[in-house]
C-alpha positions in Angstrom: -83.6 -33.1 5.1 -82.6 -29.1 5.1 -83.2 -28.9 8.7 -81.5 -25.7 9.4 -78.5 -26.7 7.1 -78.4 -24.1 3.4 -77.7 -26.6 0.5 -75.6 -25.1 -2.6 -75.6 -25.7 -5.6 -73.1 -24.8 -8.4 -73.8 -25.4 -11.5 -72.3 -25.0 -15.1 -74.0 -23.0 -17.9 -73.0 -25.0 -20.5 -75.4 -27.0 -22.7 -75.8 -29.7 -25.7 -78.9 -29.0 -28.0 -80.7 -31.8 -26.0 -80.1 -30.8 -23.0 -80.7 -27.2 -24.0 -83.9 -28.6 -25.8 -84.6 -29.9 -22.3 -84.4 -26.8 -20.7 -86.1 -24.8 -23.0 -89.4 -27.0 -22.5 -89.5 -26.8 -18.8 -90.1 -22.5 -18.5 -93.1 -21.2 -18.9 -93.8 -18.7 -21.0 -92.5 -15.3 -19.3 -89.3 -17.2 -18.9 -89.3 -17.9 -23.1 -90.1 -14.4 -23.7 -87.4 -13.0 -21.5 -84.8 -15.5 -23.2 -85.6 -14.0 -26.5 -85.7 -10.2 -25.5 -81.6 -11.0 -25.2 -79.5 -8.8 -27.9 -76.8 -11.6 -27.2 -77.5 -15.3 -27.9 -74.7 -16.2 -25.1 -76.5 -14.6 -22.4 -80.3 -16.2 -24.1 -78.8 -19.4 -23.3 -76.9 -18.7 -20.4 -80.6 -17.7 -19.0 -82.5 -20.7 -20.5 -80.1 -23.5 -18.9 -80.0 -21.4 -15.6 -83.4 -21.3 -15.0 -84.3 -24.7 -16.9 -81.5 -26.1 -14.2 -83.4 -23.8 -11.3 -86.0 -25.6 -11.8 -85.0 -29.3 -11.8 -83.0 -27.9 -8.5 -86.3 -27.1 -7.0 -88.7 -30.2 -8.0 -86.2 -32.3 -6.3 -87.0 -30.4 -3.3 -91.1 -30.1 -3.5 -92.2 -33.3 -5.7 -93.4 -31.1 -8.5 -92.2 -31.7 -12.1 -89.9 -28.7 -13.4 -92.1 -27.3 -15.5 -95.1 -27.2 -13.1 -93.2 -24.8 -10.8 -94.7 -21.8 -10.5 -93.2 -18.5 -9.2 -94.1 -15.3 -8.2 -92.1 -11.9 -6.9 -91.9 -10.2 -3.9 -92.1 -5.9 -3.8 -88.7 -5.6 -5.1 -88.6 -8.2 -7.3 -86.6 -11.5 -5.3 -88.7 -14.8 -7.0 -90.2 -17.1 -4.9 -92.1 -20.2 -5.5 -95.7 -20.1 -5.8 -97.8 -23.0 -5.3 -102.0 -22.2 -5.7 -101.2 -19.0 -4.2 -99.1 -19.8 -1.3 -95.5 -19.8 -0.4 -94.5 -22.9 0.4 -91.5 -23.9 3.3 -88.6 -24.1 0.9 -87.1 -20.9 0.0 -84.3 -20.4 -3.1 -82.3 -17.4 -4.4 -80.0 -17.9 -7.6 -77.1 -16.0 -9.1 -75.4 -16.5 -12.3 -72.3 -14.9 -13.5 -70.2 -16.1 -16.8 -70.5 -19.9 -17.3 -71.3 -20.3 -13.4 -74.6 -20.4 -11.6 -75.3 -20.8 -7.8 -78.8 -21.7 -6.5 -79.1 -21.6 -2.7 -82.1 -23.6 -0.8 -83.2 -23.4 2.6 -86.0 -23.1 5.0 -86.4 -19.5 5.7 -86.9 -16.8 3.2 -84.1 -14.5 3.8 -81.4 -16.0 1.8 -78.9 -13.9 -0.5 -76.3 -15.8 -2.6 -73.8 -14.1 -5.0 -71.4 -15.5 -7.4 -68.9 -13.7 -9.8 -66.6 -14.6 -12.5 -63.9 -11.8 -12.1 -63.7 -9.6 -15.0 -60.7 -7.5 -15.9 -63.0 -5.0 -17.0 -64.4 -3.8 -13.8 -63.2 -0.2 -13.1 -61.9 -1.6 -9.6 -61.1 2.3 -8.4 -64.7 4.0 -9.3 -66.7 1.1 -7.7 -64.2 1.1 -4.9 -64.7 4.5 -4.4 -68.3 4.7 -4.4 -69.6 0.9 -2.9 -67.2 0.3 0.0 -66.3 1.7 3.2 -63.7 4.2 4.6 -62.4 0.9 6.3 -62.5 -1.0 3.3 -61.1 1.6 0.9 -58.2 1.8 3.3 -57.5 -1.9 3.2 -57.7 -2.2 -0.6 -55.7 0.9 -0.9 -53.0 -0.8 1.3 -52.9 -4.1 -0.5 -50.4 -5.1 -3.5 -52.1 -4.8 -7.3 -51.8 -8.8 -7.5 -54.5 -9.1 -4.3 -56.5 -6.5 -5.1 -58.9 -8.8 -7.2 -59.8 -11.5 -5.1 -60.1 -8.6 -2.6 -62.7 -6.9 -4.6 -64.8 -9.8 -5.1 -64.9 -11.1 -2.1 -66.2 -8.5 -0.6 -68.6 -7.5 -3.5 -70.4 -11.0 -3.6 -70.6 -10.5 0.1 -72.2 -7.1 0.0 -74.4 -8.7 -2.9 -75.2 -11.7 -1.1 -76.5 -9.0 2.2 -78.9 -6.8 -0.7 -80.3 -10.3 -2.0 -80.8 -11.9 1.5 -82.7 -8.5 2.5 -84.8 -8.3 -0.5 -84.5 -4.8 -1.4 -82.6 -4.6 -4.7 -80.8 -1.1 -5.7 -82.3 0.8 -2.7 -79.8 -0.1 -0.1 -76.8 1.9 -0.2 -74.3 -1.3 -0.1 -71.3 0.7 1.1 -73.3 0.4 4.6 -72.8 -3.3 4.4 -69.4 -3.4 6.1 -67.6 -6.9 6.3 -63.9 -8.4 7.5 -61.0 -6.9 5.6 -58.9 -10.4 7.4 -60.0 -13.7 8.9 -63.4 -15.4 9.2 -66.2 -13.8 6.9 -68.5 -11.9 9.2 -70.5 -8.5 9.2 -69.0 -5.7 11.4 -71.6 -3.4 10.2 -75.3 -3.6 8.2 -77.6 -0.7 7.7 -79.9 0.5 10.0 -83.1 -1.4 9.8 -81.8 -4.6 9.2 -80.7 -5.3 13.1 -77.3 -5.7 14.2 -73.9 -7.2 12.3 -74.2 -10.0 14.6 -77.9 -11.6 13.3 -76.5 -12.3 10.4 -74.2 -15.6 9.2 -71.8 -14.5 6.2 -69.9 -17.4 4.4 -67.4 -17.6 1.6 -68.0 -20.0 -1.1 -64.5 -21.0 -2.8 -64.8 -22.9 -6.4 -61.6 -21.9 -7.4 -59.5 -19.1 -8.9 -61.3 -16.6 -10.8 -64.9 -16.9 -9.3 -65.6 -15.7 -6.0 -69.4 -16.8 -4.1 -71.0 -15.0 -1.1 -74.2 -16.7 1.3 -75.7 -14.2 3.6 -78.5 -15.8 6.3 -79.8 -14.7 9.0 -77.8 -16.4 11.9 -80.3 -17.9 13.9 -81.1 -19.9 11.5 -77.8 -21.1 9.9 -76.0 -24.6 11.0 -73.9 -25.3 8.2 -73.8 -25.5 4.3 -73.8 -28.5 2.2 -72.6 -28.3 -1.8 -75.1 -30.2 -4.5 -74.6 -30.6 -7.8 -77.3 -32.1 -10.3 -76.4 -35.7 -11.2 -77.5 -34.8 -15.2 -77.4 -31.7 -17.0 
């Protein structure tokens, strides 16, 4: 039973052909097309075996086979599931990042979930600069170049996790989603519209070093989180 509990699932994005085979065969045909549109053949089958593993996530949760799910998308795009029409209780939101996917289920629609393998990459400084706050510039300013990753992603997921709970894709200005520089992951700040800091529960999801996870829900809804994992695949 979910009750009021978020259940978590992380999940790796590697395949054998059968089990690939496997999750080819269970997305429909929007999902196939999308796979193929891929100029990479990493990120094609990182998408097949996240959504193929989506959906054996879900059917455990609504007695539907995989491939029978059905989804649709709200205004700005967030999937939900779609079943003759209607939206049924259980609600989902997935992010993938590298070889690591996160699928978070609940009972109320507003859930945002974030994960990020960190890549060296990044231009720390210019996103920095433009996505965070004058409180959190100064802290990342102030901190020494071997903490300034897991800084960063931590809260980045987080600020992702807010935009994905919401609903509202690239038109919230994220640097308005202001979190904890130190201690227990909470809000101190979320743009106006969205009600205050305080509605809102904000957890850190640690699987180890070099991946940093984000859940955003809306507090009055939020008891406590339980990890899953798939028992094949």
């Amino acid at each position: 039973m979910l009750n009021n509990n978020i259940e978590v699932w992380i999940e790796d994005l590697h395949a054998n052909n059968a089990e690939y085979g496997g999750y080819w065969n269970v997305l429909d045909d929007k999902e196939r097309n999308k796979a193929l549109r891929f100029s990479h053949k990493i990120h094609s089958g990182r998408y097949v075996v996240s959504h193929g593993k989506l959906r054996a996530i879900l059917a455990s949760y609504i007695g539907m086979a995989p491939e029978n799910i059905r989804f649709a998308v709200e205004d700005f795009g967030k999937p939900y599931i779609s079943i003759d029409g209607q939206e049924p209780e259980v609600k989902f939101n997935l992010s993938h990042s590298g070889r690591k996917m996160i699928v978070a289920v609940g009972l109320h629609g507003q859930i945002g979930v974030d994960i990020e393998e960190w890549n060296g990459r990044v231009d720390y400084d210019s996103v920095v600069s433009s996505c965070f706050a004058e409180v959190e510039r100064c802290f990342w300013n102030g901190l020494p170049e071997d903490r300034k990753d897991a800084f960063f992603y931590r809260l980045w997921t987080r600020k992702e996790s807010f935009v994905k709970a919401v609903g509202v894709g690239l038109g919230l200005d994220v640097s308005e989603v202001i979190s904890s520089s130190v201690g227990k992951a909470h809000f101190l700040s979320v743009p106006e519209g969205y009600g205050l800091a305080g509605d809102w529960a904000l957890a850190d999801l640690d699987f180890g070093g070099g991946i940093s996870a984000a859940l955003t829900v809306p507090a009055k809804y939020y008891k406590g989180i339980e990890l899953r994992r798939l028992e094949c695949g």
